[in-house]
C-alpha positions in Angstrom: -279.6 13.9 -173.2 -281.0 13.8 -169.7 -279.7 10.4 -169.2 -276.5 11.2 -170.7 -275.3 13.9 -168.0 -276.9 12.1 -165.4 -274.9 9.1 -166.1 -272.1 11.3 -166.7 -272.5 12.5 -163.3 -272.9 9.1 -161.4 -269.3 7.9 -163.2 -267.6 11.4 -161.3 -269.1 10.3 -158.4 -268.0 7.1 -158.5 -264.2 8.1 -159.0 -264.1 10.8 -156.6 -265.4 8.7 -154.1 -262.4 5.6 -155.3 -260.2 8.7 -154.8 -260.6 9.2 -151.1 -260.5 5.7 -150.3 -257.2 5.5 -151.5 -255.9 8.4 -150.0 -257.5 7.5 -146.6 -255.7 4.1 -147.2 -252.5 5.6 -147.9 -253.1 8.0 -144.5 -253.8 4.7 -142.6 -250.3 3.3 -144.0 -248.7 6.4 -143.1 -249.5 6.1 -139.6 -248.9 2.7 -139.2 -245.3 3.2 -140.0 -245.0 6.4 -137.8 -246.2 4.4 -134.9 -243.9 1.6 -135.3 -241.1 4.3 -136.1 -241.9 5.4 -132.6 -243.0 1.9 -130.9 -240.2 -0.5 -132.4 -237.1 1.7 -130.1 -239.4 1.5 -127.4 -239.5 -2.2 -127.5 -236.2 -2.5 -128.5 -235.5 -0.5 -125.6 -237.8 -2.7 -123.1 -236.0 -5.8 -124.1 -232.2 -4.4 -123.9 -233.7 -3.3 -120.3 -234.9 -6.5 -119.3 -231.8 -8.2 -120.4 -229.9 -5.6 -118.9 -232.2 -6.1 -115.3 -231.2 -9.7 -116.0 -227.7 -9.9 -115.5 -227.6 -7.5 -113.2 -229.6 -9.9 -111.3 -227.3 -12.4 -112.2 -224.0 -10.6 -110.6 -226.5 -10.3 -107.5 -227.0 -13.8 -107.4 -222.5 -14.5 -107.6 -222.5 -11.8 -104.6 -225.0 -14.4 -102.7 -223.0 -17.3 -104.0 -219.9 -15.4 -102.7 -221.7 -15.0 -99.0 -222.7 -18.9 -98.8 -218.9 -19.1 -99.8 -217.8 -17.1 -96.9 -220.5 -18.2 -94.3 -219.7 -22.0 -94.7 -216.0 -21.4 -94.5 -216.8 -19.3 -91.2 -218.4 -22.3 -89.9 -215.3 -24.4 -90.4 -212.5 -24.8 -88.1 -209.5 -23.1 -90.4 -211.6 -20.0 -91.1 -210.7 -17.9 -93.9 -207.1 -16.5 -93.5 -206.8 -14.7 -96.5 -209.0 -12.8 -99.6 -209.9 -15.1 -102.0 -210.7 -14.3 -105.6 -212.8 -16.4 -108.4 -212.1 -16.3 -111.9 -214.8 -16.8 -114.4 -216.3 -18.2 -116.5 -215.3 -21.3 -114.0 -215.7 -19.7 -111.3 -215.2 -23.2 -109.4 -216.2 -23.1 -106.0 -218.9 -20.9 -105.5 -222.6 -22.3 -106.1 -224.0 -20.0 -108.6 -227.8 -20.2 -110.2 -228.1 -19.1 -113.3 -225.1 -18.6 -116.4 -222.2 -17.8 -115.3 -220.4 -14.8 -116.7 -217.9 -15.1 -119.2 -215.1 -12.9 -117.9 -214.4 -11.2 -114.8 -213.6 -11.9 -111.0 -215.0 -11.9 -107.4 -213.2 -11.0 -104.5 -214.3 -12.2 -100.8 -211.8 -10.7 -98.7 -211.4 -12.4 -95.0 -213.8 -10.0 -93.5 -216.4 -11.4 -96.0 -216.4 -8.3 -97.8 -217.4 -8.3 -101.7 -215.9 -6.9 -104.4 -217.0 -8.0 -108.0 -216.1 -7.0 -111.9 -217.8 -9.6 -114.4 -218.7 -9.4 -117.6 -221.2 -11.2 -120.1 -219.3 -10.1 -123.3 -222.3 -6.9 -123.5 -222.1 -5.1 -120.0 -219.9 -4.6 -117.1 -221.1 -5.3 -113.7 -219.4 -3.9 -110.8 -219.6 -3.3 -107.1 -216.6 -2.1 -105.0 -215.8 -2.7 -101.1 -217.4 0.2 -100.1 -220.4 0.2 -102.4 -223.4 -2.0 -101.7 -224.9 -1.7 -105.1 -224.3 -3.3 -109.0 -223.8 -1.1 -111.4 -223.9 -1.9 -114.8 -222.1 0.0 -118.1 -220.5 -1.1 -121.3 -216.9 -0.5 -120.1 -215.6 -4.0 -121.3 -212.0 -3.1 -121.8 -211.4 -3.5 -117.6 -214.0 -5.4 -116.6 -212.3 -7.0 -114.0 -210.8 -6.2 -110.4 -207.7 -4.0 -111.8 -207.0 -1.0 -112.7 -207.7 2.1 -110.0 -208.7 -0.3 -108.0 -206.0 -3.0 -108.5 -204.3 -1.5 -105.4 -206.6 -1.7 -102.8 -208.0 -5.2 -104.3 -204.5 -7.3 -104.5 -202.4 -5.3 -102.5 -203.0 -7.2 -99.7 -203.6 -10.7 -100.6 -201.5 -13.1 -99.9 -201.6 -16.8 -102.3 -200.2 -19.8 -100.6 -200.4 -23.1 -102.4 -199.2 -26.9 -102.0 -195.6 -27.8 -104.3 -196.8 -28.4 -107.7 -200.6 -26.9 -106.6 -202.0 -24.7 -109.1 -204.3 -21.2 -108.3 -206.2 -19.1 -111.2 -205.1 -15.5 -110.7 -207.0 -14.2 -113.5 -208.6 -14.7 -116.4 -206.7 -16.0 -119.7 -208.5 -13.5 -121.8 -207.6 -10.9 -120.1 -204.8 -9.6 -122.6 -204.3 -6.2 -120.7 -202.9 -7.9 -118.1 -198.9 -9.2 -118.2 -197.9 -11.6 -115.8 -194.0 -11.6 -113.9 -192.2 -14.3 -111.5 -189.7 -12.8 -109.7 -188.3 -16.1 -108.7 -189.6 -19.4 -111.7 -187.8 -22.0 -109.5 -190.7 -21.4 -106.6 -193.8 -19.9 -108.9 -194.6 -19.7 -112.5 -197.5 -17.9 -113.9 -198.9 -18.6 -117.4 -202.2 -17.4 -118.8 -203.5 -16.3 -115.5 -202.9 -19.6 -113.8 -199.7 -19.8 -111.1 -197.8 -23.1 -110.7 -196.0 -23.8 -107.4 -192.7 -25.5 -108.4 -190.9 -25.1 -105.5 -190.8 -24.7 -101.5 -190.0 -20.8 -101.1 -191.5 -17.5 -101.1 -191.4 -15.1 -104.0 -193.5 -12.2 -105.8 -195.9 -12.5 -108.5 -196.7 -8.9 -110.5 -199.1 -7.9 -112.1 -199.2 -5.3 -114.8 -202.7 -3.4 -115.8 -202.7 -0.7 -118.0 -199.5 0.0 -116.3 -200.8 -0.2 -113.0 -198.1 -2.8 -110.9 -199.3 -4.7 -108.0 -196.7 -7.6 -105.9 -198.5 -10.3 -104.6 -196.7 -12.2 -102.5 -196.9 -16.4 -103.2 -196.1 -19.0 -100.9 -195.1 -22.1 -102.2 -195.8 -25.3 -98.8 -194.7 -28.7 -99.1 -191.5 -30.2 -99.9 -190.1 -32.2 -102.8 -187.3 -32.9 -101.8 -186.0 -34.6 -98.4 -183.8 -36.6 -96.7 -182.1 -37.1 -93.1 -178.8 -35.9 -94.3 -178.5 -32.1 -93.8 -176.3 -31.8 -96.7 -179.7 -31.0 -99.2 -180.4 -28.1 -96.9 -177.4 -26.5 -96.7 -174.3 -25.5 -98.6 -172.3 -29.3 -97.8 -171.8 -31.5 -100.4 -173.7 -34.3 -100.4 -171.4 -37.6 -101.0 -171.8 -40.1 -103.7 -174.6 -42.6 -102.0 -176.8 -40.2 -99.8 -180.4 -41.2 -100.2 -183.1 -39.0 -100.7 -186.7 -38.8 -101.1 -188.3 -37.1 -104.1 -191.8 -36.6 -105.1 -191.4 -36.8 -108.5 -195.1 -36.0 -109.7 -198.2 -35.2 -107.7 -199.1 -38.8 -107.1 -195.5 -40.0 -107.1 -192.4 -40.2 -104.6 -189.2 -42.3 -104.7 -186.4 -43.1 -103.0 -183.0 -41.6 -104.9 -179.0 -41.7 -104.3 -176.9 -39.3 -104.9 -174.1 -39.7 -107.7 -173.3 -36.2 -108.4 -173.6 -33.1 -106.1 -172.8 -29.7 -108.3 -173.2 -26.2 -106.8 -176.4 -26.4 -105.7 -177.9 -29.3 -108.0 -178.1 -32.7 -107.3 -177.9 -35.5 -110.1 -179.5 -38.4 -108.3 -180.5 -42.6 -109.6 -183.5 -44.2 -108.5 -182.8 -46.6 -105.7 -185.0 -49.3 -107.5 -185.7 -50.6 -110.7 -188.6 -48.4 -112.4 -191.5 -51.0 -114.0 -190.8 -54.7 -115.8 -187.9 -55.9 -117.7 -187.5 -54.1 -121.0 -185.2 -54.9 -124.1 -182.5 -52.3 -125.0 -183.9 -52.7 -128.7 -186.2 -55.0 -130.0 -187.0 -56.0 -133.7 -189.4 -53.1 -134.8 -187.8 -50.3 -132.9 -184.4 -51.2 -135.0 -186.1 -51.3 -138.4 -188.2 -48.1 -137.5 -184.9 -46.7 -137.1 -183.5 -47.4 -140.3 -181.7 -50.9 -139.5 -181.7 -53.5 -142.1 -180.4 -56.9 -140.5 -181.5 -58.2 -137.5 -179.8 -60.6 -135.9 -182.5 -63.0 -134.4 -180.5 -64.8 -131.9 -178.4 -61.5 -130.4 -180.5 -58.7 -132.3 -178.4 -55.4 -132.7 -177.2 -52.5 -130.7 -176.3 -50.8 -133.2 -179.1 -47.8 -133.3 -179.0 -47.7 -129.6 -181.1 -48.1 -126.5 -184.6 -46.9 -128.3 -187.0 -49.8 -126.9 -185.6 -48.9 -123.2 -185.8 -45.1 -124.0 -189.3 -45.4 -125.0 -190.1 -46.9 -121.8 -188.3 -44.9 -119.3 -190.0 -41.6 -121.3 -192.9 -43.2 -120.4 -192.5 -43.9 -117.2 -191.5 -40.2 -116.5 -194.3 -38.4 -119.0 -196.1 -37.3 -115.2 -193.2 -36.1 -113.6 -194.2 -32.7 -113.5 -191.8 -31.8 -110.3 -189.1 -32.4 -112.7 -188.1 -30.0 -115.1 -187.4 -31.1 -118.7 -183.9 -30.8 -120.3 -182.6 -31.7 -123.6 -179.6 -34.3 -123.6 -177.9 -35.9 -126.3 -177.3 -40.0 -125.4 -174.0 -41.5 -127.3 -172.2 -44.6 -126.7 -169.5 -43.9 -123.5 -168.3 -47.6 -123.4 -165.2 -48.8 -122.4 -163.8 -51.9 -123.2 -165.2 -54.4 -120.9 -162.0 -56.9 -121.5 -158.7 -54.3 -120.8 -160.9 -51.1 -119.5 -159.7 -48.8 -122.0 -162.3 -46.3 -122.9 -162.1 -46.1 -127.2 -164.4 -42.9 -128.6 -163.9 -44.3 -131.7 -165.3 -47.8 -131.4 -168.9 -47.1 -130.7 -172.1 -49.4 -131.3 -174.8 -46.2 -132.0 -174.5 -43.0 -133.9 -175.7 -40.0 -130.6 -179.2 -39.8 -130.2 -180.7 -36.5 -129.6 -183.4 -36.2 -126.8 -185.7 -33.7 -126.2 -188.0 -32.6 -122.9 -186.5 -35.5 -121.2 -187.4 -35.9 -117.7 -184.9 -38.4 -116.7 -182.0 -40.6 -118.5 -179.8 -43.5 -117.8 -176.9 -43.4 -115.6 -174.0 -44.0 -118.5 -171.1 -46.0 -118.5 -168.4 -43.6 -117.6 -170.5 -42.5 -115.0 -170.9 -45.7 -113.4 -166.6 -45.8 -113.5 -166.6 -42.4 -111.7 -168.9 -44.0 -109.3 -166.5 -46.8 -108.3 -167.8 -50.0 -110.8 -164.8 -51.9 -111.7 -165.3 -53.3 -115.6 -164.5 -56.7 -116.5 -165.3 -60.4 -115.8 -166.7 -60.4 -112.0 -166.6 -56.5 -112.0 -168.8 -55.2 -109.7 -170.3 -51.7 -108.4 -170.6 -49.7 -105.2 -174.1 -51.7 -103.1 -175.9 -49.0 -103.1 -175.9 -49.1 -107.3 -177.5 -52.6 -107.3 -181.2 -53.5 -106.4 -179.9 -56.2 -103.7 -179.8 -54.9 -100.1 -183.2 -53.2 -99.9 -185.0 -53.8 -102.6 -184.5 -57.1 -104.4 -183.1 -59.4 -101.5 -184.8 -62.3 -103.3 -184.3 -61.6 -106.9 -188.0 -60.9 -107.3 -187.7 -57.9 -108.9 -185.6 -56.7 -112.4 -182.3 -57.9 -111.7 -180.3 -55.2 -112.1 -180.9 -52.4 -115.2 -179.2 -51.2 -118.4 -176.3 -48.5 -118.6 -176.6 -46.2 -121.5 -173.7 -48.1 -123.3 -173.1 -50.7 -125.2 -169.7 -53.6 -125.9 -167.5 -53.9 -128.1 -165.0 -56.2 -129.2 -163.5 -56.4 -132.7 -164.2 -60.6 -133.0 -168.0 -60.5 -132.1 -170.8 -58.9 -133.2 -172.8 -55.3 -132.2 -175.3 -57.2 -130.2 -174.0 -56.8 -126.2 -175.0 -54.4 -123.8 -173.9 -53.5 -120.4 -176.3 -53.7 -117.1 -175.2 -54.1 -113.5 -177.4 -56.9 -111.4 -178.9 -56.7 -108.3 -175.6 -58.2 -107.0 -174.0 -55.3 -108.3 -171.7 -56.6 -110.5 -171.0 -55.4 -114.1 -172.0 -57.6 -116.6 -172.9 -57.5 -120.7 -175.8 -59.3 -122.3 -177.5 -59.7 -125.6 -179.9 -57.1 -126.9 -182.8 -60.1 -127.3 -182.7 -61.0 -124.2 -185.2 -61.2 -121.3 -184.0 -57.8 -120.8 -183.1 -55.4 -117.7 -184.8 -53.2 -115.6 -185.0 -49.6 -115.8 -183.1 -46.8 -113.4 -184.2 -43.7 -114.1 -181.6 -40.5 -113.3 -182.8 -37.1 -112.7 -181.2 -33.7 -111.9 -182.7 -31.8 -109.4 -181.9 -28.1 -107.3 -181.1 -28.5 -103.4 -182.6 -25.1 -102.7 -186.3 -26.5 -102.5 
């Protein structure tokens, strides 16, 4: 019996003391949690600091980046005339370490004072004029130089920029902001980005949460020019008057005029543009829907498309010159008697879209003094002869946008004038023509 409660006693003992190792385990557990209740905000907290510290160091760093900027320009004879503002995330120009920000600005003003809103998509840093500290918050809607402070920021600066130069105002994400040209034949703005498309002055604005500010733009350089005054003024210039044009950033040409209109000129290359093309050639016709092909004269019939292709081409970079839609039909007189017949055309019209240039057309060419016919010839100045082809080593002469017609023969000729300037047809399979592009064009630049 002895033994009984004895061993009765040893089994309590036994499962008591089980019991308070559990419940010391479950204590243990308990606590663990509660600390790493409190400890995980903590870290948390440490690491949003330190990233925090981190791109506040990083605006520190485009601040010094925006000091080199101004020191080497100091050290150069054209000093800095005017503020100067980056855009990020290019920020191009300034010799940052680090990553860049993804939004924002910096402003170096001509004193070399700094003035910076950028952004990494978390925080805001900022630092105005007056302030020699960064201060960082998560104000993301105007992270940038704007609002109250848009005013004294862009009030006074001044953009100037080369003729078809471009300059990065703001940032293209920046959809608070709405952009106005007072004057799109000198400056055009688009997604934060202004375009100088002709020589003048005018106003960009910019709108911020309602808050306006002018900046005035200055457009330098000059597209257009010429020794005749009559582009710079209110004469007319006549028929014939050359000009110079620079067509595209890397391109300039010599031009007559044929057509002088309030105050825009329609002018024609002085030379052929590029090789000898065909007006159509075997797979531009079928492409087009024609179904016999004449193989010794080819067809006219679905007009000049091989030598449309080329002169787009030739014009795709013309950014100087604005695009216009046109629609091209067949103008041709009838090269025997000089009648002009609507009705008897070669070509259905062909629409054209962001053209940059077209070919003189046949009833142009009349207004312009070319006399139709066998032997008919054109005004010199029309031809390639006197000073650019004296030798015939270039394109002789160039396609009209026309085509000829007689009842008896078939759709295949086309007219051209050669560098003799005389008015001639030819087959469509020929060795072809040169190119003479025409282009419209204000006088007020």
């Amino acid at each position: 019996m002895v033994k009984n409660i004895l061993k009765n006693k040893n089994k309590s003992l036994k499962l008591t003391t089980l019991g308070f190792t559990l419940i010391e385990l479950l204590a243990v557990i308990i606590i663990l949690v509660i600390i790493a209740l409190i400890a995980i905000p903590v870290v948390l907290n440490i690491i949003e600091k330190s990233k925090k510290e981190a791109f506040k160091d990083s605006a520190y760093s485009i601040i010094k980046a925006g000091e080199l900027y101004y020191s080497s320009k100091s050290l150069e004879i054209e000093e800095m005339k005017e503020d100067t503002v980056f855009t990020f995330p290019e920020g191009t120009g300034l010799e940052i370490k680090g990553t860049k920000p993804t939004s924002g600005n910096i402003k170096i003003t001509k004193e070399g004072k700094i003035e910076l809103a950028v952004s990494n998509g978390k925080w805001c840093a900022r630092k105005s004029l007056k302030e020699t500290e960064v201060k960082i918050s998560k104000d993301l809607s105007n992270c940038n130089i704007s609002s109250d402070q848009t005013n004294n920021i862009l009030s006074s600066m001044k953009i100037e920029l080369e003729l078809g130069g471009t300059v990065t105002l703001t940032d293209a994400s920046q959809t608070n902001i709405k952009y106005t040209s007072l004057d799109e034949n000198i400056a055009i703005i688009k997604d934060g980005k202004i375009k100088g498309v002709g020589k003048g002055t005018t106003i960009i604005i910019l709108d911020i949460n309602g808050n306006k500010t002018e900046i005035p733009v200055i457009v330098k350089g000059q597209l257009l020019f010429s020794i005749n005054d009559c582009i710079y003024s209110n004469t007319k210039c006549s028929n014939g008057t050359k000009v110079s044009v620079q067509v595209g950033d890397q391109e300039n040409y010599d031009f007559y005029v044929i057509d002088d209109t309030g105050s825009e000129l329609t002018l024609i290359m002085s030379k052929n543009l590029g090789d000898n093309v065909l007006w159509i050639n075997n797979a531009d016709y079928k492409a087009a829907g024609g179904s016999v092909w004449n193989s010794t004269h080819g067809n006219n019939e679905k007009g000049p498309l091989t030598a449309l292709k080329a002169l787009e081409d030739k014009a795709k970079n013309w950014n100087n010159i604005k695009t216009f839609d046109y629609t091209l039909e067949d103008d041709k007189p009838d090269i025997y008697d000089s009648k002009y017949d609507s009705t008897n055309v070669n070509y259905e019209p062909i629409k054209i879209t962001n053209a940059r240039a077209r070919f003189l057309t046949s009833m142009e060419a009349k207004k312009l003094g070319c006399v139709y016919g066998r032997g008919g010839s054109c005004p010199e100045w029309l031809s390639d002869y006197t000073d650019n082809n004296p030798n015939n080593s270039l394109p002789s002469g160039y396609w009209l946008s026309t085509a000829t017609w007689t009842s008896s023969s078939p759709k295949y000729n086309v007219y051209y004038i050669n560098y003799h300037a005389q008015v001639g047809s030819t087959g469509t399979t020929s060795t072809g023509y040169g190119i003479r592009p025409v282009i419209k064009i204000s006088k007020n630049i």
